[in-house]
C-alpha positions as CSV (number, residue, x, y, z in Angstrom):
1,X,0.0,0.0,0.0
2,X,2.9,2.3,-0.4
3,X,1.6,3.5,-3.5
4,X,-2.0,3.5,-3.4
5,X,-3.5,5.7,-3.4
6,X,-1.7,7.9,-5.8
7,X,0.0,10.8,-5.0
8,X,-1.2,13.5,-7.0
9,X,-1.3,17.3,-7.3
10,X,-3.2,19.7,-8.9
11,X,-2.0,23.0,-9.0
12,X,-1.9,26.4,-11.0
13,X,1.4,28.3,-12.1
14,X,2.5,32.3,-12.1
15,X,0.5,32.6,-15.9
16,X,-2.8,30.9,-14.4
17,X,-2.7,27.7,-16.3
18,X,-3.9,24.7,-14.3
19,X,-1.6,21.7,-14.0
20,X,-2.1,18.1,-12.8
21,X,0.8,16.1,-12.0
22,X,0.8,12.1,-10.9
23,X,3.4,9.2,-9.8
24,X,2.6,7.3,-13.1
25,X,1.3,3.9,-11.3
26,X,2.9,1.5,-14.1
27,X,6.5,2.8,-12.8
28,X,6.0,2.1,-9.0
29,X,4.1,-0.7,-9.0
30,X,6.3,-2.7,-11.4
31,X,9.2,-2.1,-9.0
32,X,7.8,-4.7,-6.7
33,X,8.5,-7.4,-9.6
34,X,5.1,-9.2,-9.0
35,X,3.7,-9.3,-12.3
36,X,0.0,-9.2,-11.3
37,X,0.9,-6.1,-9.5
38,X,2.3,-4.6,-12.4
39,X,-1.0,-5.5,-14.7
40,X,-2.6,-3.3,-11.7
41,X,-0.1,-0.6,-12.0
42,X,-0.8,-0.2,-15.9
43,X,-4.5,-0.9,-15.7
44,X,-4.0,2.3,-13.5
45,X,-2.2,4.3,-16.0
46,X,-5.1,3.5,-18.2
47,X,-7.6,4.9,-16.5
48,X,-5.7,7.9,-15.3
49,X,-5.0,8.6,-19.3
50,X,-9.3,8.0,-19.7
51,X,-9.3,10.7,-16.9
52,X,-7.2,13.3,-19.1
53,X,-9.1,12.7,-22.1
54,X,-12.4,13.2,-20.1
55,X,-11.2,16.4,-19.1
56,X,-10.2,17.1,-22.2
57,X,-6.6,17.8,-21.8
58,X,-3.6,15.8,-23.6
59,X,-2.8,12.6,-22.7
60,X,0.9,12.0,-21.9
61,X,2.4,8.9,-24.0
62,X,3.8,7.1,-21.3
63,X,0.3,6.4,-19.8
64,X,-0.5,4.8,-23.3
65,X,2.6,3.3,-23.9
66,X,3.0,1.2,-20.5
C-alpha cells in the first residue's frame, strides 16, 4: 500500500494555467516485480490517461505506452 492511493497534485502556475501532476502507477508498481501487480499498475495508467481525455486535456504517452 505504499503507493496507493496515488500521490497527485493539482496545481496552477504564475501565468494561471492549471496543471495536474501524478506518480505514473505502471513505474512504482512494477518495481515490486510481481507481475499481477504490475497489470494493476498499468490498468491504473489506463484509466488515469481515460481521466485526461475526459477532461479534455492531452494525454501523456507514457500512460499509453505502458
Amino acid at each position: 500500500m505504499l503507493y496507493a492511493p496515488l500521490r497527485t497534485v493539482i496545481w496552477q502556475d504564475e501565468a494561471g494555467a492549471a496543471w495536474f501532476s501524478v506518480d505514473q502507477p505502471s513505474t512504482h508498481f512494477a518495481g515490486l516485480g510481481i507481475p499481477e501487480v504490475t497489470e494493476v499498475g498499468v490498468e491504473l495508467d489506463r484509466k488515469v490517461a481515460a481521466l485526461l481525455d475526459f477532461l479534455g486535456t492531452a494525454v501523456p504517452d507514457e500512460l499509453l505506452q505502458s
